[in-house]
Backbone as CSV, one residue per row, in Angstrom:
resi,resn,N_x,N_y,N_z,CA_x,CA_y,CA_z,C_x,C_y,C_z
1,UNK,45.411,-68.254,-0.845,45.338,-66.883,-0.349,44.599,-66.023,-1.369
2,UNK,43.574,-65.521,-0.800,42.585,-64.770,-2.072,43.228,-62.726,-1.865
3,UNK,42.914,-62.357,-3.163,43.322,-61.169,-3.258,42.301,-59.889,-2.620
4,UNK,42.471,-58.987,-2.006,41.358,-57.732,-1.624,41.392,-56.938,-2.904
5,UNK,40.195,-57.019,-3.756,39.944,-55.819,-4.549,38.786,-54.519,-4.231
6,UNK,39.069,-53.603,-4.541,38.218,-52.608,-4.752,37.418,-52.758,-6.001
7,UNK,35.968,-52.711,-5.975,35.135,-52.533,-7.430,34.632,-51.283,-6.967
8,UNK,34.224,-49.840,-8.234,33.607,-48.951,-7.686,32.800,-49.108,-9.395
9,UNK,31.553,-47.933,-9.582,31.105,-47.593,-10.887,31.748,-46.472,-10.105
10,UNK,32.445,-45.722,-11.190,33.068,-44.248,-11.336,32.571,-43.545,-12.671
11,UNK,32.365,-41.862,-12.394,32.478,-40.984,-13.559,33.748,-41.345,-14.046
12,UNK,33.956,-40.644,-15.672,35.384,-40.544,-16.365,36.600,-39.957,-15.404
13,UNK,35.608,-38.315,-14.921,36.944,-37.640,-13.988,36.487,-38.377,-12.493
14,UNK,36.124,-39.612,-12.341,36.775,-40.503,-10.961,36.038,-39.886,-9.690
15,UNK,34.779,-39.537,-9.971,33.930,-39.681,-8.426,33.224,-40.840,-8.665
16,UNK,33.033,-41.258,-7.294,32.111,-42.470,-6.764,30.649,-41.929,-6.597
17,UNK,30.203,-40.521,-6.602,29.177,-40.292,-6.085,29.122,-38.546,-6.276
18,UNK,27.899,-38.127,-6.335,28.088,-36.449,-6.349,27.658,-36.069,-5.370
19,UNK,28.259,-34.541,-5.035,28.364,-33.928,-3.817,27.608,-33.931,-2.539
20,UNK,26.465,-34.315,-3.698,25.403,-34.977,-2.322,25.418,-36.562,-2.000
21,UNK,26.091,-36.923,-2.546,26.192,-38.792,-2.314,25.455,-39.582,-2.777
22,UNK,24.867,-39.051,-4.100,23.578,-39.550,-4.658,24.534,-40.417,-5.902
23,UNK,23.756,-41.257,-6.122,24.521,-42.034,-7.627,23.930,-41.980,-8.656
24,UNK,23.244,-41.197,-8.984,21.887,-41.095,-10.483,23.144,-40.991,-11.713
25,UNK,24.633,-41.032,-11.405,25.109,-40.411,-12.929,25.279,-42.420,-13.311
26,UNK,24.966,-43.249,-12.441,24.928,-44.976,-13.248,23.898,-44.615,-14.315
27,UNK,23.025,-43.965,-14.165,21.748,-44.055,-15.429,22.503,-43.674,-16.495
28,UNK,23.458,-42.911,-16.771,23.874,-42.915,-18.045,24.730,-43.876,-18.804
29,UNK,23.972,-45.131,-17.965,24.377,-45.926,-19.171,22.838,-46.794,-18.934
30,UNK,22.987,-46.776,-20.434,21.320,-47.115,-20.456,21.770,-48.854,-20.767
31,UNK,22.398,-49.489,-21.185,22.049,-51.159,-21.162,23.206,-51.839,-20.718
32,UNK,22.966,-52.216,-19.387,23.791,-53.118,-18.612,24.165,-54.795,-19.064
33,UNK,23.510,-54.970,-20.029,23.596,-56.230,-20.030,24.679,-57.170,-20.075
34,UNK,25.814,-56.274,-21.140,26.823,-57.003,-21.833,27.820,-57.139,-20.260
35,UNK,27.644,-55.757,-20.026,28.540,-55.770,-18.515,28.224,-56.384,-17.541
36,UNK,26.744,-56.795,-17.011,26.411,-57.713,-15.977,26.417,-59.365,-16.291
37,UNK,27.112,-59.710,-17.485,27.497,-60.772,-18.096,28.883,-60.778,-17.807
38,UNK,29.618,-60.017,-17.470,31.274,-60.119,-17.617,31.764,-59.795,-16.303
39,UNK,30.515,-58.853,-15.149,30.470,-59.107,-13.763,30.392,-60.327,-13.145
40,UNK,29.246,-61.017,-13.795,28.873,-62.307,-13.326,30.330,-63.253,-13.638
41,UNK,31.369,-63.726,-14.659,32.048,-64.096,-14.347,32.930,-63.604,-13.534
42,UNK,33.525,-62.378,-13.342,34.127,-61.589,-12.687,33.937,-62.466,-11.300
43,UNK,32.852,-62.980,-10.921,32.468,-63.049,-9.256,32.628,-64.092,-9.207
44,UNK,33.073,-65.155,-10.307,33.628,-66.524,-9.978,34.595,-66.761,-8.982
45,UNK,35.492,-65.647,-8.768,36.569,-65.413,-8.020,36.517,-65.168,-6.809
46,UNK,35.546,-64.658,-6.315,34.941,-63.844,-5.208,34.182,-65.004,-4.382
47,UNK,34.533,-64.812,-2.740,34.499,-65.620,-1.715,33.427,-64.886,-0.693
48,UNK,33.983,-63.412,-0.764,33.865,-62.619,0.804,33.591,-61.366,-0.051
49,UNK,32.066,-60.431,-0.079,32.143,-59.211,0.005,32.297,-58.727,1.240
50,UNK,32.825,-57.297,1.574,33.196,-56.782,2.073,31.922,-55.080,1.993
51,UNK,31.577,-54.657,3.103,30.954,-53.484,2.290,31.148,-52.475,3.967
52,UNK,31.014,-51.540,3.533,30.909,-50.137,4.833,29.284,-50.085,5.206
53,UNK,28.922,-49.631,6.373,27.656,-49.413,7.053,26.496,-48.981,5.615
54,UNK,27.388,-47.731,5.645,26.340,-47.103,4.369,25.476,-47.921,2.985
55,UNK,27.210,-48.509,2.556,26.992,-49.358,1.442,25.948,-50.462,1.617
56,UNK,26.335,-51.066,2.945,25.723,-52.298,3.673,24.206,-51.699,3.239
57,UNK,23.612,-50.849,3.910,22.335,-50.621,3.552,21.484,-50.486,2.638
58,UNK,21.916,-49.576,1.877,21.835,-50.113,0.335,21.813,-50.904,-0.355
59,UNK,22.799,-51.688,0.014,22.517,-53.085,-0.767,21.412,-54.036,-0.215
60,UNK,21.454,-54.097,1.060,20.532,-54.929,1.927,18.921,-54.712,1.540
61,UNK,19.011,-53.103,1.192,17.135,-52.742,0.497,17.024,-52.934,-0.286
62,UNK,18.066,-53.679,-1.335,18.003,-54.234,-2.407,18.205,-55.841,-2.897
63,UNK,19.271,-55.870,-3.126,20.162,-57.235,-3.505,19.188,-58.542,-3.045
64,UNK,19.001,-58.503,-1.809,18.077,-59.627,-1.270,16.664,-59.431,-1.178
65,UNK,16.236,-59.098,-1.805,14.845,-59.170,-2.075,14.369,-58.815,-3.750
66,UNK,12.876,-58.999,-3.824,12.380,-59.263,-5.068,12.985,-58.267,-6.325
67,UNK,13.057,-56.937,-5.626,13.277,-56.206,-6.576,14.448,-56.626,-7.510
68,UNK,15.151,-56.815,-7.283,16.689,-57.624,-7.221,16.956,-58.911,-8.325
69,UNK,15.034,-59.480,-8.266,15.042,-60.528,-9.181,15.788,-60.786,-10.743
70,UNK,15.400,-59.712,-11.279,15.580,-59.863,-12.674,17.292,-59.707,-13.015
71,UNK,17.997,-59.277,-12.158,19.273,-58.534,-12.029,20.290,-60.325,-12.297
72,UNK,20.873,-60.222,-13.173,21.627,-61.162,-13.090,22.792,-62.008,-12.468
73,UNK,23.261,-60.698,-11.698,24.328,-61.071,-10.567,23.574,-61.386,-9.093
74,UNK,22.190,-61.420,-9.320,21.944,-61.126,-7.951,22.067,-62.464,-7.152
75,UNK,21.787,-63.562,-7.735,22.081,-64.945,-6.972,23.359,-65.227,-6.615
76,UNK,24.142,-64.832,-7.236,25.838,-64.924,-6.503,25.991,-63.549,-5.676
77,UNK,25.474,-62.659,-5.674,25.748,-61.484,-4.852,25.338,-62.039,-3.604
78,UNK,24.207,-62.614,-3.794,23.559,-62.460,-2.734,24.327,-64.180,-1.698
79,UNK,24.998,-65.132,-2.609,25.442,-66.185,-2.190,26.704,-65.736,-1.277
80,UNK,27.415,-64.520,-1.425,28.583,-64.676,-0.898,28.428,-64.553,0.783
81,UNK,29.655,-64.759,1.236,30.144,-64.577,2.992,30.048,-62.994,2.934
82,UNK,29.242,-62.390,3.517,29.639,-60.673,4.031,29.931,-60.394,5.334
83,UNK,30.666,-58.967,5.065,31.538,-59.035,6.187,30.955,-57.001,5.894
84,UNK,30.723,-56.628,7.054,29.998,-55.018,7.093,31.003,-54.751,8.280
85,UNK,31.763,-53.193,8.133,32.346,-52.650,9.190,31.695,-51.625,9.519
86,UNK,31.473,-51.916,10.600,30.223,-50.306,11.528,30.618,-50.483,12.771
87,UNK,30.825,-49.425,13.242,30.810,-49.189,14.426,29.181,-48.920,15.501
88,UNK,28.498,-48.998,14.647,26.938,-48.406,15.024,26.251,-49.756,14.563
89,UNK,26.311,-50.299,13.558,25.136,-51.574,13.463,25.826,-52.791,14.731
90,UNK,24.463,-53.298,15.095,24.399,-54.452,16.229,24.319,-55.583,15.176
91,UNK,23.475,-55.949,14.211,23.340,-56.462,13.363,23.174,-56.294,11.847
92,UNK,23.296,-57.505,10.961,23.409,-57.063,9.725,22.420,-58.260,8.556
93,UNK,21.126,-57.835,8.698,20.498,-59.286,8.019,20.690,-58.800,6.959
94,UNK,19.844,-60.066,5.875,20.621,-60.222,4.233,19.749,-60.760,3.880
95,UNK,18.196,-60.311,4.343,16.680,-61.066,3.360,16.897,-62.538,4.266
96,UNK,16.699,-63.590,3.410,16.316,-64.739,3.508,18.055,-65.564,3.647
97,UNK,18.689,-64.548,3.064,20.550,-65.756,3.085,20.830,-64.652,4.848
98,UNK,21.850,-65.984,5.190,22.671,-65.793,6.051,23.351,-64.352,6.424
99,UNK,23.073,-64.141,7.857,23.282,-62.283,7.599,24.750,-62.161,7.324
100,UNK,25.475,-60.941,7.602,26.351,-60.549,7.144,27.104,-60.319,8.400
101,UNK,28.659,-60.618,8.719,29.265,-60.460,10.023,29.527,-59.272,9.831
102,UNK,29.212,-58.743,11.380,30.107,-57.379,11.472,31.278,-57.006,12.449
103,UNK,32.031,-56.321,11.603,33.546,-55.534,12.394,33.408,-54.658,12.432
104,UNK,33.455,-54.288,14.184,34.157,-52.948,14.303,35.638,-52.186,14.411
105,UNK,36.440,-53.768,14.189,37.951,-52.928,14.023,38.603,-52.733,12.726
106,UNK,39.777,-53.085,12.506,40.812,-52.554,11.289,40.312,-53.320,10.280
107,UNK,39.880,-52.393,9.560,39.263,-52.715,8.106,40.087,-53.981,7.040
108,UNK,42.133,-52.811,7.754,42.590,-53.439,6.322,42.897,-55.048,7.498
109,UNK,43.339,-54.895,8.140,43.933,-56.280,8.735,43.342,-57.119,8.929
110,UNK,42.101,-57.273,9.444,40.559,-57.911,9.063,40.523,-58.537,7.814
111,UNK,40.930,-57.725,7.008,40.257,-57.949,5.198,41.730,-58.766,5.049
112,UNK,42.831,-58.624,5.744,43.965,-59.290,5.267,43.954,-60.984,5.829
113,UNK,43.452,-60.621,6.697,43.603,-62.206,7.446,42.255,-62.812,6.726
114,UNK,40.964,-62.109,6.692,40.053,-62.820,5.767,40.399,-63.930,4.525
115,UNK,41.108,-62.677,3.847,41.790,-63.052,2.307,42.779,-64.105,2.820
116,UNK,43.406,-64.059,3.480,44.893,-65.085,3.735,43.820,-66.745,3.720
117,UNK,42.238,-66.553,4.457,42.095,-67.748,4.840,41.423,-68.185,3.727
118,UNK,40.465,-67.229,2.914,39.708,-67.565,2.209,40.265,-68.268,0.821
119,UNK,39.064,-68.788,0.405,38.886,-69.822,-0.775,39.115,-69.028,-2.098
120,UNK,38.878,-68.089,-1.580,38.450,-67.222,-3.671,38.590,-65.327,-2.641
121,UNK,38.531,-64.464,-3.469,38.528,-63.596,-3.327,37.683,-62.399,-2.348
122,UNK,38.725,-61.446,-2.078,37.635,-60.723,-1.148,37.174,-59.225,-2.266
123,UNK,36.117,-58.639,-1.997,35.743,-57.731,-2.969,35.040,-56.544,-2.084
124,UNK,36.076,-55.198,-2.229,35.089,-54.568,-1.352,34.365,-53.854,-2.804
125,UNK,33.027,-53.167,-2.335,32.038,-53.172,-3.528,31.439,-51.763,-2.825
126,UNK,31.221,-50.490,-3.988,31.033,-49.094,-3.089,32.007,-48.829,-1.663
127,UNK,31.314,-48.191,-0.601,31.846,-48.051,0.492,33.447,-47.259,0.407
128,UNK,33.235,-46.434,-0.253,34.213,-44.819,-0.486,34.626,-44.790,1.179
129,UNK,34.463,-44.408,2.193,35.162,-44.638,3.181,35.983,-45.681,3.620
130,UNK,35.598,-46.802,3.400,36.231,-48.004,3.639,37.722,-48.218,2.491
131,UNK,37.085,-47.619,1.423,38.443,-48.330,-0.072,39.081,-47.452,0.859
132,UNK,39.046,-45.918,1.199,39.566,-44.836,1.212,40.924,-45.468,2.347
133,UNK,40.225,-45.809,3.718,41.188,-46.304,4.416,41.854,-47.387,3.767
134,UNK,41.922,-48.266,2.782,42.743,-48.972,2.670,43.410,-49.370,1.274
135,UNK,42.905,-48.354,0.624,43.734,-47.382,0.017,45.304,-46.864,0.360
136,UNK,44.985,-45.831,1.511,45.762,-45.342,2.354,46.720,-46.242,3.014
137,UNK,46.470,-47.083,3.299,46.766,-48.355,4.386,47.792,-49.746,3.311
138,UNK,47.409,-49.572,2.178,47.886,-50.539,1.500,47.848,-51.770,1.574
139,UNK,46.259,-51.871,1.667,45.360,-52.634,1.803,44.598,-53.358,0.555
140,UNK,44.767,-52.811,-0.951,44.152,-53.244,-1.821,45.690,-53.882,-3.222
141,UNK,44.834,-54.921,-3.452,45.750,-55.791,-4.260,44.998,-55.186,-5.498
142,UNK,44.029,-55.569,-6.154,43.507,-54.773,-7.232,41.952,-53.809,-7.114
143,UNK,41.998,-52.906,-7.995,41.008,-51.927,-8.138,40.165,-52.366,-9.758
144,UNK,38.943,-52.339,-9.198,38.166,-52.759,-10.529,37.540,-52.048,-10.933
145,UNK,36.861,-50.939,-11.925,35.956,-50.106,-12.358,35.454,-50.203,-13.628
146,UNK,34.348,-49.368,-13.578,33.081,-49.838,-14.643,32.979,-47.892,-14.450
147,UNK,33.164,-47.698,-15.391,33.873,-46.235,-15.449,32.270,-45.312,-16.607
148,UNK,31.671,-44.968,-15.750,30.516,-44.181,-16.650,30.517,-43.366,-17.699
149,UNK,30.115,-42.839,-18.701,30.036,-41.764,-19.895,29.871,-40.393,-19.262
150,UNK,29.806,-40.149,-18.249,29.765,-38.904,-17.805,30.503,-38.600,-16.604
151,UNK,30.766,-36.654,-16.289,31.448,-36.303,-15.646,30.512,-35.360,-14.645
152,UNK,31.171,-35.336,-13.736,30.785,-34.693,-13.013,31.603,-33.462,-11.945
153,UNK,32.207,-33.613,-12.333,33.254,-32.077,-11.919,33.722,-32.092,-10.147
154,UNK,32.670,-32.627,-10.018,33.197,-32.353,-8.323,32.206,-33.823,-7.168
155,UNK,32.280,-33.730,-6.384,31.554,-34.906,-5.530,32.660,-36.129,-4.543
156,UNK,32.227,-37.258,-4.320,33.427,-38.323,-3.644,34.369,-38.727,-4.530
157,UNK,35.731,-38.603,-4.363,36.501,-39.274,-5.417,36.737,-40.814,-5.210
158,UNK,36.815,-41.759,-6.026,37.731,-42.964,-5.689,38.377,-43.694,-4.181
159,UNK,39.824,-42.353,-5.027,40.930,-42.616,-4.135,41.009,-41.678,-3.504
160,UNK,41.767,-41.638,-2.755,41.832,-40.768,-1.637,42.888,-39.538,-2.062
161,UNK,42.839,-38.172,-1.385,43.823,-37.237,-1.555,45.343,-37.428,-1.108
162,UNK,46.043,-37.046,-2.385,47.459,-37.642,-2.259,47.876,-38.955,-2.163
163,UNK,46.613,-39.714,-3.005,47.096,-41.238,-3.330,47.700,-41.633,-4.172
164,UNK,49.080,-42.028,-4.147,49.569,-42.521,-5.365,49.844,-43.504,-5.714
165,UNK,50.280,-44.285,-7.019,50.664,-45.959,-6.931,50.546,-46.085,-8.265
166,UNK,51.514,-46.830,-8.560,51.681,-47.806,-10.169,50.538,-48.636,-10.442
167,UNK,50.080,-48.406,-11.281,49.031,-49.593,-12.137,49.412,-50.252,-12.786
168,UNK,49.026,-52.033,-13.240,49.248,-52.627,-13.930,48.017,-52.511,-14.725
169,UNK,47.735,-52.748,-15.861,46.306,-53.090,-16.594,45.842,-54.842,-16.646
170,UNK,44.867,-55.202,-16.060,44.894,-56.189,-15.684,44.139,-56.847,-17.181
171,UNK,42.788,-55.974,-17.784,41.847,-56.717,-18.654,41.280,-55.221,-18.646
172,UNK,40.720,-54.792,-19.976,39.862,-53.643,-20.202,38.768,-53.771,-21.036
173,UNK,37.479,-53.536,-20.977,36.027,-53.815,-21.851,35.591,-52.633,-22.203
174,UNK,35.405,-52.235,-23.296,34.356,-50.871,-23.631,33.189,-52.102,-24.742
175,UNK,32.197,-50.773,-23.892,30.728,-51.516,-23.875,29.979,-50.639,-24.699
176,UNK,29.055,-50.909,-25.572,28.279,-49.899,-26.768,27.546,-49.054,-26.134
177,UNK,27.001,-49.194,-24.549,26.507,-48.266,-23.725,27.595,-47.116,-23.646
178,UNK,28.476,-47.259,-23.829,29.688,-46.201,-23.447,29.984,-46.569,-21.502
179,UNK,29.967,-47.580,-21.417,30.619,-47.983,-20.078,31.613,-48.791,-20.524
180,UNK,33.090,-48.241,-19.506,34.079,-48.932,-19.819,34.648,-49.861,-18.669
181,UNK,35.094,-50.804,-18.628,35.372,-52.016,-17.938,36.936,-52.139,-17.523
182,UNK,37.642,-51.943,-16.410,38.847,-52.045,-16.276,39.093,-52.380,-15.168
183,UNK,40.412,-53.186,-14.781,40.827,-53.912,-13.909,42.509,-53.662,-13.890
184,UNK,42.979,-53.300,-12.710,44.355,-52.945,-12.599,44.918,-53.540,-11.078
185,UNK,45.858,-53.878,-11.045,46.726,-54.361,-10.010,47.758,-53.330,-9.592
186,UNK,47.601,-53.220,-8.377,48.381,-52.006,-7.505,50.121,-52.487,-7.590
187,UNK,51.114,-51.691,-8.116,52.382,-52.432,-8.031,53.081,-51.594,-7.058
């Protein structure tokens, strides 16, 4: 039985994104390396991404194609089973790998029976609407973040309003970029 985690990059004060939904505050960390070394094992675990319409797209103009090359996670990113919830996409290609299934129903129960069958882990990755419902729903076994050097005062948060819950600390990395690495289990 594999676990549902949330991965987000977050500011310090915990948005996913600023007010306009743009992500330019990742540039402040200028060298990914040490961390896309400790991602890449990270995804040993990982069976099934999971991503929302939005996210889905984004990644899709990316991840699977050239640009994507030099990126070190990108051959296992791009290896996993995906699973996109939209109510609006008919389809979901993925470059040259196998497209990506799509759901249009319950995010978390979907992602639960996924995980129950799967081999290794499910990972939802971005997609702030999607954690959000299952979040709410009590739907996520652990939350993973790569937590940026900067703040941004206002924009998408994380978690959702009036979310609460015990953390365990699962494993924590601070990186000479000033990106910090943490992993917690929902109790």
């Amino acid at each position: 039985m594999g676990r549902i985690l949330v991965q987000q990059l977050v500011t310090l004060d915990g948005f996913a994104a600023d007010s306009a939904g743009n992500l330019d505050f990742f540039e402040s960390v200028t060298d990914w390396n040490e961390a896309d070394a400790d991602q890449l094992r990270s995804l040993d675990s990982i069976s099934v991404m999971a991503l929302g319409s939005t996210t889905y797209r984004m990644f899709a103009s990316y991840w699977p194609t050239g640009q994507s090359r030099d990126e070190l996670i990108a051959d296992k990113l791009n290896s996993l089973d995906k699973v996109v919830f939209s109510r609006s996409l008919d389809k979901a290609p993925w470059g040259n790998h196998p497209p990506a299934t799509i759901v249009a129903g319950d995010a978390t129960a979907t992602l639960r029976a996924i995980a129950d069958d799967a081999t290794g882990d499910v990972i939802v990755w971005g997609s702030p609407s999607l954690a959000d419902q299952l979040f709410r729903e009590g739907g996520v076994d652990e939350v993973w973040l790569q937590i940026c050097p900067v703040l941004l005062g206002e924009g998408t948060r994380l978690f959702p309003d009036g979310f609460a819950s015990q953390l365990a600390l699962l494993e924590s990395t601070a990186y000479d970029s000033g990106l910090l690495r943490a992993s917690y289990a929902l109790v």
